[in-house]
Each structure stands twice: as C-alpha cells, then as structure tokens.
mmCIF entry with sequence, helices, sheets and N, C-alpha, C, O atoms, coordinates in Angstrom:
data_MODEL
# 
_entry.id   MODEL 
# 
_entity.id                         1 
_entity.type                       polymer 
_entity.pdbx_number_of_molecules   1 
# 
_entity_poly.entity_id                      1 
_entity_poly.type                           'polypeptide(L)' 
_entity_poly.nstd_linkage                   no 
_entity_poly.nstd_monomer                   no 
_entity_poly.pdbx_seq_one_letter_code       
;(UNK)(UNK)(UNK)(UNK)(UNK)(UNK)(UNK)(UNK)(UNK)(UNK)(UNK)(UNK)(UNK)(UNK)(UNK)(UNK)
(UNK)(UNK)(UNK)(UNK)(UNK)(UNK)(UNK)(UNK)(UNK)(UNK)(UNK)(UNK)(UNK)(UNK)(UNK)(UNK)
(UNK)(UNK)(UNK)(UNK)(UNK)(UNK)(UNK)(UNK)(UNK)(UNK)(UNK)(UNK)(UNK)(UNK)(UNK)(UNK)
(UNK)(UNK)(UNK)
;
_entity_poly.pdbx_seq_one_letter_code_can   XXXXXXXXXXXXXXXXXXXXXXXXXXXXXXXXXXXXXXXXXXXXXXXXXXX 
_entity_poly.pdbx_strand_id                 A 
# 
loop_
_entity_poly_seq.entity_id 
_entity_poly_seq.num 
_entity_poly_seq.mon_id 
_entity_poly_seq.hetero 
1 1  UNK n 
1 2  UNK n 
1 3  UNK n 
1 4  UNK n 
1 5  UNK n 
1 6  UNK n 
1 7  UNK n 
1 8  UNK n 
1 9  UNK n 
1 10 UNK n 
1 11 UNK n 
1 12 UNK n 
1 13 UNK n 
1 14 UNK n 
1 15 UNK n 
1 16 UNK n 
1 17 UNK n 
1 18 UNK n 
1 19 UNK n 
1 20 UNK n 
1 21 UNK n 
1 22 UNK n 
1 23 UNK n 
1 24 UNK n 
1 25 UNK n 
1 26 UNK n 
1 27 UNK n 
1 28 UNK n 
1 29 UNK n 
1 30 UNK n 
1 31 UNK n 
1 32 UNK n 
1 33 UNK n 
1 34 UNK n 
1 35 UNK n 
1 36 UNK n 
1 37 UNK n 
1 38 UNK n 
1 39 UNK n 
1 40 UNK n 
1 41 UNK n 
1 42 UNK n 
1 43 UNK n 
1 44 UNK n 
1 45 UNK n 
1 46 UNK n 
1 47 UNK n 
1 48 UNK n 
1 49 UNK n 
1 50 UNK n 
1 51 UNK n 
# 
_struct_asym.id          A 
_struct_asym.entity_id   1 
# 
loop_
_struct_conf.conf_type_id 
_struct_conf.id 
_struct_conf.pdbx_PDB_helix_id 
_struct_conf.beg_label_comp_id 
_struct_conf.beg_label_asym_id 
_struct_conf.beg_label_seq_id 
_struct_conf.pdbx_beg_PDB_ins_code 
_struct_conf.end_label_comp_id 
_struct_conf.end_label_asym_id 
_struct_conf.end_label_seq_id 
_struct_conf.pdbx_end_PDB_ins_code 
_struct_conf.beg_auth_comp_id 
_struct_conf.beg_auth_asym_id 
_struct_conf.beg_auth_seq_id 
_struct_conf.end_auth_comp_id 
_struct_conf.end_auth_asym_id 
_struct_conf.end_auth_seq_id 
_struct_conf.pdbx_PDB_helix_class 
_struct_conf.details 
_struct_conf.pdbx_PDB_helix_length 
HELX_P HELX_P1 AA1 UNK A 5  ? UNK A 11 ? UNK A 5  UNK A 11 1 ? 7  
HELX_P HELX_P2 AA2 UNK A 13 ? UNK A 16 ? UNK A 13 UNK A 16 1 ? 4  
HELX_P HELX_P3 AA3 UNK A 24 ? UNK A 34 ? UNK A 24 UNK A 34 1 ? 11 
HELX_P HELX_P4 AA4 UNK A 36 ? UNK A 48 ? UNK A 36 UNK A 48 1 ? 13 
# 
_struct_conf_type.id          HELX_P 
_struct_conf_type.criteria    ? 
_struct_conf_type.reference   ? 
# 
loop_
_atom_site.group_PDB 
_atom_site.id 
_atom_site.type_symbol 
_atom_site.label_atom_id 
_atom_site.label_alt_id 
_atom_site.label_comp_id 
_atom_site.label_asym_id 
_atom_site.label_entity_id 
_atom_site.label_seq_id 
_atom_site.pdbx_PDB_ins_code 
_atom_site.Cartn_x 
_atom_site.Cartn_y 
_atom_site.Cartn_z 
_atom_site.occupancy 
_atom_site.B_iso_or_equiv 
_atom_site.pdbx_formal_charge 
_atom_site.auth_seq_id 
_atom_site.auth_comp_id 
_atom_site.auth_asym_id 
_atom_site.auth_atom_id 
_atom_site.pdbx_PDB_model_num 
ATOM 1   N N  . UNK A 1 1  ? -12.531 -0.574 -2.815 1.00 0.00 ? 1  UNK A N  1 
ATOM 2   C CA . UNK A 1 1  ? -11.369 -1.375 -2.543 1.00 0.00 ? 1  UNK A CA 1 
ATOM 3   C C  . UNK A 1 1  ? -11.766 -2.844 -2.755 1.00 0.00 ? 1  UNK A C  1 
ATOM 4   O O  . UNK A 1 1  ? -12.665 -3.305 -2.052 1.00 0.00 ? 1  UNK A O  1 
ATOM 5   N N  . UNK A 1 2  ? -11.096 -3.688 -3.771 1.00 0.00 ? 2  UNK A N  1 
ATOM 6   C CA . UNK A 1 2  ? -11.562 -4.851 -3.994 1.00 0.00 ? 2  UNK A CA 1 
ATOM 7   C C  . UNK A 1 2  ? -10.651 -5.522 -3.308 1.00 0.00 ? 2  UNK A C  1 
ATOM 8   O O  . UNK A 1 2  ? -9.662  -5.003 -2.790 1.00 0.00 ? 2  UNK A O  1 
ATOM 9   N N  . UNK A 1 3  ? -11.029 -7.073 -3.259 1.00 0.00 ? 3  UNK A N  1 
ATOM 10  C CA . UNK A 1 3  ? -10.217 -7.684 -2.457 1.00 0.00 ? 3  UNK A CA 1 
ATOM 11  C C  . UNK A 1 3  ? -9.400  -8.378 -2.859 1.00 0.00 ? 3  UNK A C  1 
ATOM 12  O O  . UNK A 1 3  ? -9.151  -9.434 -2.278 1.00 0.00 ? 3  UNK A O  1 
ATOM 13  N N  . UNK A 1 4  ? -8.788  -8.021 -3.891 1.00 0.00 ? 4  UNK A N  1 
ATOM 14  C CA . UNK A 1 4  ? -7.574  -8.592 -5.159 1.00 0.00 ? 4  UNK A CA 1 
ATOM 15  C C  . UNK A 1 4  ? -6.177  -7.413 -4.354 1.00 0.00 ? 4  UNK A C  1 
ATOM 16  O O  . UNK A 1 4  ? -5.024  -7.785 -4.141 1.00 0.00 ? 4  UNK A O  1 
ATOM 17  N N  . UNK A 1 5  ? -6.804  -5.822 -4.005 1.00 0.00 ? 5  UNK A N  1 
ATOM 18  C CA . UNK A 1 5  ? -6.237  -4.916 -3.815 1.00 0.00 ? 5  UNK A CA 1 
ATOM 19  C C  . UNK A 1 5  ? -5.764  -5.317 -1.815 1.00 0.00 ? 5  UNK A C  1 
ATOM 20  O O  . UNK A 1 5  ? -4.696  -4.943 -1.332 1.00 0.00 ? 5  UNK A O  1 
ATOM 21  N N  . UNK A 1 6  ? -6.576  -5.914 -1.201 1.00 0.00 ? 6  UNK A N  1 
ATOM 22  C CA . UNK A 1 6  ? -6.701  -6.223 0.154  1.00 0.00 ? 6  UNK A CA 1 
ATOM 23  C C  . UNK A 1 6  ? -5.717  -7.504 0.127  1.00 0.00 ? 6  UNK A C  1 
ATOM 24  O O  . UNK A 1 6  ? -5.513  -7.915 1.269  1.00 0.00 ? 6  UNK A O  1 
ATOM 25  N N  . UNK A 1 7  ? -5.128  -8.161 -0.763 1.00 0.00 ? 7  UNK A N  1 
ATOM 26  C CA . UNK A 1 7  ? -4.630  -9.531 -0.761 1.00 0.00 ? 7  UNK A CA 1 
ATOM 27  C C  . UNK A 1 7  ? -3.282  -9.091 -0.882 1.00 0.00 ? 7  UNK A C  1 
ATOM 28  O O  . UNK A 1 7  ? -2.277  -9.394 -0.239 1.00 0.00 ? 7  UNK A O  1 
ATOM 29  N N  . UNK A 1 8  ? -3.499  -8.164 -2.025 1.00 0.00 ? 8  UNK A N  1 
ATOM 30  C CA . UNK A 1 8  ? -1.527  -7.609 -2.418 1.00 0.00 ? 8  UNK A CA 1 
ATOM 31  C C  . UNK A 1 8  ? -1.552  -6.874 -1.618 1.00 0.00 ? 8  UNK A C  1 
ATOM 32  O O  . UNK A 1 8  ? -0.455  -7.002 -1.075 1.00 0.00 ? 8  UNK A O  1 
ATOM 33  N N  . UNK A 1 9  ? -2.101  -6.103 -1.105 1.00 0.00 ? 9  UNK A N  1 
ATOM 34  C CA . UNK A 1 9  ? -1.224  -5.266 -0.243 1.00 0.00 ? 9  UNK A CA 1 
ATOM 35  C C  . UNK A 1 9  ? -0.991  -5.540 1.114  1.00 0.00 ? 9  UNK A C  1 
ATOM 36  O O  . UNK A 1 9  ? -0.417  -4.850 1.956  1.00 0.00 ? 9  UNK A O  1 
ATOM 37  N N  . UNK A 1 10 ? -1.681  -6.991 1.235  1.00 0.00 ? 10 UNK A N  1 
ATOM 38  C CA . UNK A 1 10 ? -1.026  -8.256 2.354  1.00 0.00 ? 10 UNK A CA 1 
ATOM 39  C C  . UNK A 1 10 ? 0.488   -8.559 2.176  1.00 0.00 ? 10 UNK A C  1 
ATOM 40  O O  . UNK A 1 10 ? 1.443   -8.546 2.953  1.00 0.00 ? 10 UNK A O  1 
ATOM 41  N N  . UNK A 1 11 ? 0.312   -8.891 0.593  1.00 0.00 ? 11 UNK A N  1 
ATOM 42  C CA . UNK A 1 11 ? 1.581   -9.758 0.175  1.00 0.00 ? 11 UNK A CA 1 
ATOM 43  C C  . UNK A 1 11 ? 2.717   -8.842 -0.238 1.00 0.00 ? 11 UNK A C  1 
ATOM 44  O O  . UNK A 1 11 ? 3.815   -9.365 -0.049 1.00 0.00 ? 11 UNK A O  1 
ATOM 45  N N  . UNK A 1 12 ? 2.756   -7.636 -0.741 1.00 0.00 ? 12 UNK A N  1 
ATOM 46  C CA . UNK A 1 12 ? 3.590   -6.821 -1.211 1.00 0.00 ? 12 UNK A CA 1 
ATOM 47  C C  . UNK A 1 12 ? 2.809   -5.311 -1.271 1.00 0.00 ? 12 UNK A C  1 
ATOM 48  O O  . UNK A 1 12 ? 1.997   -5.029 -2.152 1.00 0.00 ? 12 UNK A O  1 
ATOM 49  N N  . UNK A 1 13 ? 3.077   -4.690 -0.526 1.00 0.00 ? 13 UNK A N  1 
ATOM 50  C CA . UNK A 1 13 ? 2.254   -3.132 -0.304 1.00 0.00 ? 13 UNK A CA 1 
ATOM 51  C C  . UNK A 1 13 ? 2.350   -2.557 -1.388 1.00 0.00 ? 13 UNK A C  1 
ATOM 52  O O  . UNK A 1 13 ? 1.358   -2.362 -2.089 1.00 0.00 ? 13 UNK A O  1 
ATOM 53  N N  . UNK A 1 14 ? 3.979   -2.047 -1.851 1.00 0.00 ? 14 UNK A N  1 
ATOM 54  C CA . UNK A 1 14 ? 3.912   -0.937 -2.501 1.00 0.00 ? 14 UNK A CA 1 
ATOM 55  C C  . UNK A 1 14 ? 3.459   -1.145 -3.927 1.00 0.00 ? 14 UNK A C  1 
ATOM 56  O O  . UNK A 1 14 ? 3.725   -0.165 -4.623 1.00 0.00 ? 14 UNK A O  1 
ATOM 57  N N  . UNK A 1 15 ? 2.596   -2.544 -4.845 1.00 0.00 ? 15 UNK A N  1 
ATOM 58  C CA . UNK A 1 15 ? 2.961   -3.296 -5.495 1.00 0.00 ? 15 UNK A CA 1 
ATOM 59  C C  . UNK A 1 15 ? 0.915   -2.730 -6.018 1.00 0.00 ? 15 UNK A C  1 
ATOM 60  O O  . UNK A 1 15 ? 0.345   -2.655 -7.107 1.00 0.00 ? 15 UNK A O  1 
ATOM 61  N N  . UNK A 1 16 ? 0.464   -2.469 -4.599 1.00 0.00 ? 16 UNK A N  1 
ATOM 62  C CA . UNK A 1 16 ? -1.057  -2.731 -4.546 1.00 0.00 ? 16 UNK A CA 1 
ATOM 63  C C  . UNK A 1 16 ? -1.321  -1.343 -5.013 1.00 0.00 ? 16 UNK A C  1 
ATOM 64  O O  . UNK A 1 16 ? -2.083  -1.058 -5.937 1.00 0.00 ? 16 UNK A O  1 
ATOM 65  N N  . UNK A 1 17 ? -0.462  -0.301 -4.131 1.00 0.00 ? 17 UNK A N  1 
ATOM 66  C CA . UNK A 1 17 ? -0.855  1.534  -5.001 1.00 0.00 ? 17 UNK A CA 1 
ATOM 67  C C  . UNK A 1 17 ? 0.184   2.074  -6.101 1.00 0.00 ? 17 UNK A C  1 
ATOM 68  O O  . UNK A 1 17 ? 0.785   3.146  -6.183 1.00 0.00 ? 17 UNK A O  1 
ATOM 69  N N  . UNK A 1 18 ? 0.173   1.146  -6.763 1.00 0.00 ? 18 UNK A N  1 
ATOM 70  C CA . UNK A 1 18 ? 1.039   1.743  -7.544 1.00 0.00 ? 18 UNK A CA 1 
ATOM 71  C C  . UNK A 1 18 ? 0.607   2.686  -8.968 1.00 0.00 ? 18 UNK A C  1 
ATOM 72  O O  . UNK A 1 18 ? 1.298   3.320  -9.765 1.00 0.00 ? 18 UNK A O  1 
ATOM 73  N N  . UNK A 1 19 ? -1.081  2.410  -8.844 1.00 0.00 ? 19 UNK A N  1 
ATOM 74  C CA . UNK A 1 19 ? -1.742  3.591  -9.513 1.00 0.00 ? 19 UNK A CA 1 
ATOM 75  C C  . UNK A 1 19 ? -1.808  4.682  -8.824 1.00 0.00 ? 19 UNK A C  1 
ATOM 76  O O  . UNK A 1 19 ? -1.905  5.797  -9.336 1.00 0.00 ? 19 UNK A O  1 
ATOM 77  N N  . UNK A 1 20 ? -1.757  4.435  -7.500 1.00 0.00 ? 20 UNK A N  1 
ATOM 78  C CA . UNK A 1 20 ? -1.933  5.994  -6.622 1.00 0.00 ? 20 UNK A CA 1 
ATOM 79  C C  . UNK A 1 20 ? -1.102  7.134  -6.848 1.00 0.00 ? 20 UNK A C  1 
ATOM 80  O O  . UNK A 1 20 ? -1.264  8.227  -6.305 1.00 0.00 ? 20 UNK A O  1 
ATOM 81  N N  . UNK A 1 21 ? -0.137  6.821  -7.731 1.00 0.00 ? 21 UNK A N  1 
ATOM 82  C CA . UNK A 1 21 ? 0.549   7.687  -7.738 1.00 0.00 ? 21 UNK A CA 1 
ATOM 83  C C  . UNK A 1 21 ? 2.411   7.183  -7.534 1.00 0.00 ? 21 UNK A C  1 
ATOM 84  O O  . UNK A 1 21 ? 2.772   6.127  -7.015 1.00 0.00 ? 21 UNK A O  1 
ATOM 85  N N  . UNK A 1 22 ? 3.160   8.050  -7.988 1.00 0.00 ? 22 UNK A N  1 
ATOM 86  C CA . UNK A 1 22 ? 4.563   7.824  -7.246 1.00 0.00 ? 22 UNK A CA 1 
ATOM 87  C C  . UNK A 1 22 ? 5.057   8.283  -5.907 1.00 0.00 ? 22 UNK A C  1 
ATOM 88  O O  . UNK A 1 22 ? 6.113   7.823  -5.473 1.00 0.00 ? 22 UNK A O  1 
ATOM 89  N N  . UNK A 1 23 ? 4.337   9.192  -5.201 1.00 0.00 ? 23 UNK A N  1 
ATOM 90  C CA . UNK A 1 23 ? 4.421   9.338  -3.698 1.00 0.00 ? 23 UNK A CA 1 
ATOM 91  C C  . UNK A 1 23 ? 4.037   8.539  -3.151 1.00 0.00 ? 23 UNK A C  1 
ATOM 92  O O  . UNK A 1 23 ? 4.845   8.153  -2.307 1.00 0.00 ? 23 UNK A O  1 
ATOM 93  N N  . UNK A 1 24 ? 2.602   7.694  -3.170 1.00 0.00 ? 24 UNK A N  1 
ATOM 94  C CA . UNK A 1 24 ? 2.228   6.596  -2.591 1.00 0.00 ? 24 UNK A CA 1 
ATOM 95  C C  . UNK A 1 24 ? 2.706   5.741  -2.640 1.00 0.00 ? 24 UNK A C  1 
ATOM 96  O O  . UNK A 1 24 ? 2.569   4.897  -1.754 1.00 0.00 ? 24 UNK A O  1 
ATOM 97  N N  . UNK A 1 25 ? 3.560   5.542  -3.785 1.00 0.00 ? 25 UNK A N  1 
ATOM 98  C CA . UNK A 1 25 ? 4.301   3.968  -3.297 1.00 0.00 ? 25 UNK A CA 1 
ATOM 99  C C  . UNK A 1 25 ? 5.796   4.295  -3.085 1.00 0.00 ? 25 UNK A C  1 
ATOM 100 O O  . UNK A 1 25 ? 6.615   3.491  -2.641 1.00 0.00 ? 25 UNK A O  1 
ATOM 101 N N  . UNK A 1 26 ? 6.023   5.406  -3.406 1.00 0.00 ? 26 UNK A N  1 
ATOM 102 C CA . UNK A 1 26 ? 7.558   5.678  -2.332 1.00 0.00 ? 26 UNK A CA 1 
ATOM 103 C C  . UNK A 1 26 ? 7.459   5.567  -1.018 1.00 0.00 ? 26 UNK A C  1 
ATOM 104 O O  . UNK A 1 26 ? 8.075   4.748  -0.337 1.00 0.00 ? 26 UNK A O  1 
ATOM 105 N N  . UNK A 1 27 ? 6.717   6.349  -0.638 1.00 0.00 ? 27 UNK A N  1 
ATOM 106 C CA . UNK A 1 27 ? 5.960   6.124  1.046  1.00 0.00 ? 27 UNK A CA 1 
ATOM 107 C C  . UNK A 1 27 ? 5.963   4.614  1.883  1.00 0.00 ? 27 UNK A C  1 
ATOM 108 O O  . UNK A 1 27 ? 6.553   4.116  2.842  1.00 0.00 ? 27 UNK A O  1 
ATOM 109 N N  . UNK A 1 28 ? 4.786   4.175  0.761  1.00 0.00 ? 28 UNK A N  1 
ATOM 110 C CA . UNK A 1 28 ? 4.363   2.623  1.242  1.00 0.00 ? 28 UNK A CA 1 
ATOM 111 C C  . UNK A 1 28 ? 5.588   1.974  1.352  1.00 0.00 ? 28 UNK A C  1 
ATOM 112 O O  . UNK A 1 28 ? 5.741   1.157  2.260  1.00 0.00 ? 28 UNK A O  1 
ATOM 113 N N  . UNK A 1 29 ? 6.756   2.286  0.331  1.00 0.00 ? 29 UNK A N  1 
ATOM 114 C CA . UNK A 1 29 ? 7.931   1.486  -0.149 1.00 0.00 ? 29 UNK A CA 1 
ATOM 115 C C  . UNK A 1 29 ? 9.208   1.636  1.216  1.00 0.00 ? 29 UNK A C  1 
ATOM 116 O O  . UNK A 1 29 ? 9.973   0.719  1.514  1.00 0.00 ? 29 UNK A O  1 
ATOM 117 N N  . UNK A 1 30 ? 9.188   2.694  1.742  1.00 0.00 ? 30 UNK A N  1 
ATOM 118 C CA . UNK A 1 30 ? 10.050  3.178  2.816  1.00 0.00 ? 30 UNK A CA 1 
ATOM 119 C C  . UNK A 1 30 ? 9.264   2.490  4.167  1.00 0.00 ? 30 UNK A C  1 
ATOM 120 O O  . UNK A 1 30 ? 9.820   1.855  5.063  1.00 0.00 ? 30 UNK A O  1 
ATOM 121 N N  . UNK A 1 31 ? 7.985   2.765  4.065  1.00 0.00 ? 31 UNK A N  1 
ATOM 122 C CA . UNK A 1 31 ? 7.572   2.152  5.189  1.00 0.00 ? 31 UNK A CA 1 
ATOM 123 C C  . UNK A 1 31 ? 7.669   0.557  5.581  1.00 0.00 ? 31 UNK A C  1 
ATOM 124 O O  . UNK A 1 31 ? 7.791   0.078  6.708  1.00 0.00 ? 31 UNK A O  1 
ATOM 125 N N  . UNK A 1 32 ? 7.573   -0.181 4.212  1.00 0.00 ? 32 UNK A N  1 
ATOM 126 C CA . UNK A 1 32 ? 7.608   -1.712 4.087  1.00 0.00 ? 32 UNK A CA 1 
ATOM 127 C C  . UNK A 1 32 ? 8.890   -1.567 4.570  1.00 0.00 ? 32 UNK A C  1 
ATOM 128 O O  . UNK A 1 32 ? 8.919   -1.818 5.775  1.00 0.00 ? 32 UNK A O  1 
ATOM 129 N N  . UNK A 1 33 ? 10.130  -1.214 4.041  1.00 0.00 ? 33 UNK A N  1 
ATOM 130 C CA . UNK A 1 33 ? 11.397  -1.777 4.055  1.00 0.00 ? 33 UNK A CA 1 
ATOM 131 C C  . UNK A 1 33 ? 11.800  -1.461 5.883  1.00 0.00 ? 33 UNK A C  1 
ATOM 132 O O  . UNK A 1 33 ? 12.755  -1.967 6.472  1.00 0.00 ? 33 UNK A O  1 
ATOM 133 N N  . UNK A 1 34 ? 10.780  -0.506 6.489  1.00 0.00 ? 34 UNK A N  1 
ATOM 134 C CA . UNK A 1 34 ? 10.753  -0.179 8.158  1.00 0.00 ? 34 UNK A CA 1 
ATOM 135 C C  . UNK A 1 34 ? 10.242  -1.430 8.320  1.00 0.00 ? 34 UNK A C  1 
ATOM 136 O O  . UNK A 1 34 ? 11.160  -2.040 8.867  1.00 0.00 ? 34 UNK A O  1 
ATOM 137 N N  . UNK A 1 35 ? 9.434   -2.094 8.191  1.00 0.00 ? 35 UNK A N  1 
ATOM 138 C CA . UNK A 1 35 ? 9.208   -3.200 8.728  1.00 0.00 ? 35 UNK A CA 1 
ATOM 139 C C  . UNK A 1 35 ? 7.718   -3.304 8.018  1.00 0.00 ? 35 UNK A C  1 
ATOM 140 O O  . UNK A 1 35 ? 7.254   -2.285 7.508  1.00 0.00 ? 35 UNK A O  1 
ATOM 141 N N  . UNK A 1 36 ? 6.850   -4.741 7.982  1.00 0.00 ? 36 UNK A N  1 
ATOM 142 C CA . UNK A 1 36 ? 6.353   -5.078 7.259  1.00 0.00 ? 36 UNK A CA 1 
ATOM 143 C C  . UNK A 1 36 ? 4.899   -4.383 7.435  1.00 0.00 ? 36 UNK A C  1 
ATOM 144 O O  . UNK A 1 36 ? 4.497   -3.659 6.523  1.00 0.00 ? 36 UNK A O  1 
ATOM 145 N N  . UNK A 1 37 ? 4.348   -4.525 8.232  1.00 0.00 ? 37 UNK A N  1 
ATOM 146 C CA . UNK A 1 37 ? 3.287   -3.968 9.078  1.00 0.00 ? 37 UNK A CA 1 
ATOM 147 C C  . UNK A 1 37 ? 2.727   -2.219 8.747  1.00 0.00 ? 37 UNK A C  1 
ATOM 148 O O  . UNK A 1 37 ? 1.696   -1.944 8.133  1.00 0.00 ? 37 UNK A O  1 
ATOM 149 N N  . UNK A 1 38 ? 3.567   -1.351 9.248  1.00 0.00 ? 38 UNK A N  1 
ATOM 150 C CA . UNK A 1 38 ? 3.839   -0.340 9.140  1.00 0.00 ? 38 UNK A CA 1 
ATOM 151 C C  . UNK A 1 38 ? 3.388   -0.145 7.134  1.00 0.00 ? 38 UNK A C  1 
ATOM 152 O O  . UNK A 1 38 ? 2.724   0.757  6.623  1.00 0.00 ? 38 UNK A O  1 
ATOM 153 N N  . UNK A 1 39 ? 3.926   -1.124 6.568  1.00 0.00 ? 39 UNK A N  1 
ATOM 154 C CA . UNK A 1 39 ? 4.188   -0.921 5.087  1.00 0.00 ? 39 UNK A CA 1 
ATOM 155 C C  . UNK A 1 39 ? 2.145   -1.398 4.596  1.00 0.00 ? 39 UNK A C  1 
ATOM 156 O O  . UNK A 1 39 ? 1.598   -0.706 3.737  1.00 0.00 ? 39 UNK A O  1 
ATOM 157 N N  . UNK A 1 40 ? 1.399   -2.496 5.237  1.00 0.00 ? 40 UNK A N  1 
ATOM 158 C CA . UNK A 1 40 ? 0.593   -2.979 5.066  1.00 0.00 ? 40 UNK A CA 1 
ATOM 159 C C  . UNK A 1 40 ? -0.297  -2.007 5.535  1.00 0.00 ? 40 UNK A C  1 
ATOM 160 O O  . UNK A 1 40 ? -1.295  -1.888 4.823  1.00 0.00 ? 40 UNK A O  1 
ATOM 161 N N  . UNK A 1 41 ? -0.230  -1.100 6.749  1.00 0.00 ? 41 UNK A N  1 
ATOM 162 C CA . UNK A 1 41 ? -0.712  -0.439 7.193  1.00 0.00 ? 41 UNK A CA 1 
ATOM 163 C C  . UNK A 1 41 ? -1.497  0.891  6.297  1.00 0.00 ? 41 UNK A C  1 
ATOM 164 O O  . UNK A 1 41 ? -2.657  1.238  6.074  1.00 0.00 ? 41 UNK A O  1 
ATOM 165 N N  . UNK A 1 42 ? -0.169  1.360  5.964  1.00 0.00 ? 42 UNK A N  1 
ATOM 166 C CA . UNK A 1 42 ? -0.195  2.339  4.787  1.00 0.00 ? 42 UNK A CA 1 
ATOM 167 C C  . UNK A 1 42 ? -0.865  2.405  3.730  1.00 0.00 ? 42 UNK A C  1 
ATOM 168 O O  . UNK A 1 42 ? -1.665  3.300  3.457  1.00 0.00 ? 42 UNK A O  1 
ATOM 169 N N  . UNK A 1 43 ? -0.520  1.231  2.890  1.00 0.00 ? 43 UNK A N  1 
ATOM 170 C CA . UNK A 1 43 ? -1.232  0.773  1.777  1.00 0.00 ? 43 UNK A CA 1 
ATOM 171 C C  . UNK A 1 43 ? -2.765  0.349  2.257  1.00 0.00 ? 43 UNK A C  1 
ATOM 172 O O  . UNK A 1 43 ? -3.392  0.246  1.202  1.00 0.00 ? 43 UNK A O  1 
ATOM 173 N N  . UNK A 1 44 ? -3.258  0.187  2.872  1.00 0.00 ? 44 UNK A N  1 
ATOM 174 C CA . UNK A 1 44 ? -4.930  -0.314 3.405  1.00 0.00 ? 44 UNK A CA 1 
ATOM 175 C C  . UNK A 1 44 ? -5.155  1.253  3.352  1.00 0.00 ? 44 UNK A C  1 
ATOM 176 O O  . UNK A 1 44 ? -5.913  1.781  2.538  1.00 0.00 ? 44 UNK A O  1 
ATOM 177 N N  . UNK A 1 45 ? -4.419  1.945  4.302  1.00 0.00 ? 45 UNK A N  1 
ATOM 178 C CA . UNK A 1 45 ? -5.036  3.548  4.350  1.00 0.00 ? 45 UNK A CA 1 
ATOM 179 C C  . UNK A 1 45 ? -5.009  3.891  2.999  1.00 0.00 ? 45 UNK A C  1 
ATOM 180 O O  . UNK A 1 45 ? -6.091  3.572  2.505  1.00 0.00 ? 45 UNK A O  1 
ATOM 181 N N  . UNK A 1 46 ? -4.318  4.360  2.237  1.00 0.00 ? 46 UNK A N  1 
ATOM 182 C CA . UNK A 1 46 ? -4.322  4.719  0.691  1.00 0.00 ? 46 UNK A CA 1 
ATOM 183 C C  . UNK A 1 46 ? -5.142  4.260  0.016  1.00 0.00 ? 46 UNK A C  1 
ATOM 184 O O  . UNK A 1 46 ? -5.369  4.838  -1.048 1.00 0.00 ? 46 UNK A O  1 
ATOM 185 N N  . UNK A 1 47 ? -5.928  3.018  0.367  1.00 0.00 ? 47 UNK A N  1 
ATOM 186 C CA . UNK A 1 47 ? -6.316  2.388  -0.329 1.00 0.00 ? 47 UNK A CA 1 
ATOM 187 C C  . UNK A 1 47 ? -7.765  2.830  -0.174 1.00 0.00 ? 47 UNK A C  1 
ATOM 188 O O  . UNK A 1 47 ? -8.595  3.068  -1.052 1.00 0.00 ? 47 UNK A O  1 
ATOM 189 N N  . UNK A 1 48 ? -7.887  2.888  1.324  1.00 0.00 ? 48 UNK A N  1 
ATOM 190 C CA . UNK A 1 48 ? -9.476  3.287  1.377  1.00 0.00 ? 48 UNK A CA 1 
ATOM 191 C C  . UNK A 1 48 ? -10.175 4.828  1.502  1.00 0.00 ? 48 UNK A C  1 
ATOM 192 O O  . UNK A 1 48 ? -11.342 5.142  1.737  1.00 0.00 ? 48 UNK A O  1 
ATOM 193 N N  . UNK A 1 49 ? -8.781  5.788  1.205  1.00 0.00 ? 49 UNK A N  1 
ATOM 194 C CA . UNK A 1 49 ? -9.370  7.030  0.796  1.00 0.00 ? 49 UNK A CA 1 
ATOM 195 C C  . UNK A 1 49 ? -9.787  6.720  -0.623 1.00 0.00 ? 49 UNK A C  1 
ATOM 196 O O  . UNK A 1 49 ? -9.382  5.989  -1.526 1.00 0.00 ? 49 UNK A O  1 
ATOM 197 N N  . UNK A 1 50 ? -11.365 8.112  -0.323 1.00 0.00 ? 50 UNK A N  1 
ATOM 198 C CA . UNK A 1 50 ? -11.858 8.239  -1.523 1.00 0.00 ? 50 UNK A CA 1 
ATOM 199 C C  . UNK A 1 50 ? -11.376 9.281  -2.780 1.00 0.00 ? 50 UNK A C  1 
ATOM 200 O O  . UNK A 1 50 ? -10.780 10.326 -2.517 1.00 0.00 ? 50 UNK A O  1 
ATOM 201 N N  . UNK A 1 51 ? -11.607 8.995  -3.775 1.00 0.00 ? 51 UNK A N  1 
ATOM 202 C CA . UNK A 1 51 ? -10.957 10.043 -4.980 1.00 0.00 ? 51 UNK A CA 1 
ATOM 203 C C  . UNK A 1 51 ? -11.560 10.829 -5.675 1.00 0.00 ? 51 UNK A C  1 
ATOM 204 O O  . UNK A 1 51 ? -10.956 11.515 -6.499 1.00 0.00 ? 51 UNK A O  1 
# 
C-alpha cells in the first residue's frame, strides 16, 4: 500500500480501489455516500488485504 493510495483514499475512497475490482468500489462507493468515514474506512481495509 503506497502512500499515493493512503492520500486518495483520504480524499475520495472509491477513486483509490478502483483496480480492486467493481464490487470494491461499489461497496466503498455506498459506504462514502453513508457518510465519509465509514467510506475511508473501507477503502484502507481493501487496501491492505493481500492478493
């Protein structure tokens, strides 16, 4: 997880996994629009499973 990936998905979540796949950022994307946190939350987790 670089910290280019730790910055956007400060600034815009669903924006940061959007290689992860299209579930991951539907997810991240529903969760942001719940509130911001929740959305940042997500995306850090996604981010730091391994592949």
């Amino acid at each position: 997880m670089s910290i280019f990936r730790v910055i956007l998905s400060l600034i815009f979540p669903p924006l940061a996994v959007i290689d992860r796949g299209c579930g991951s950022v539907l997810i991240v994307f529903l969760l942001t629009l719940c509130g911001w946190v929740p959305g940042v939350i997500a995306a850090l987790v996604i981010l730091n499973k391994n592949e």
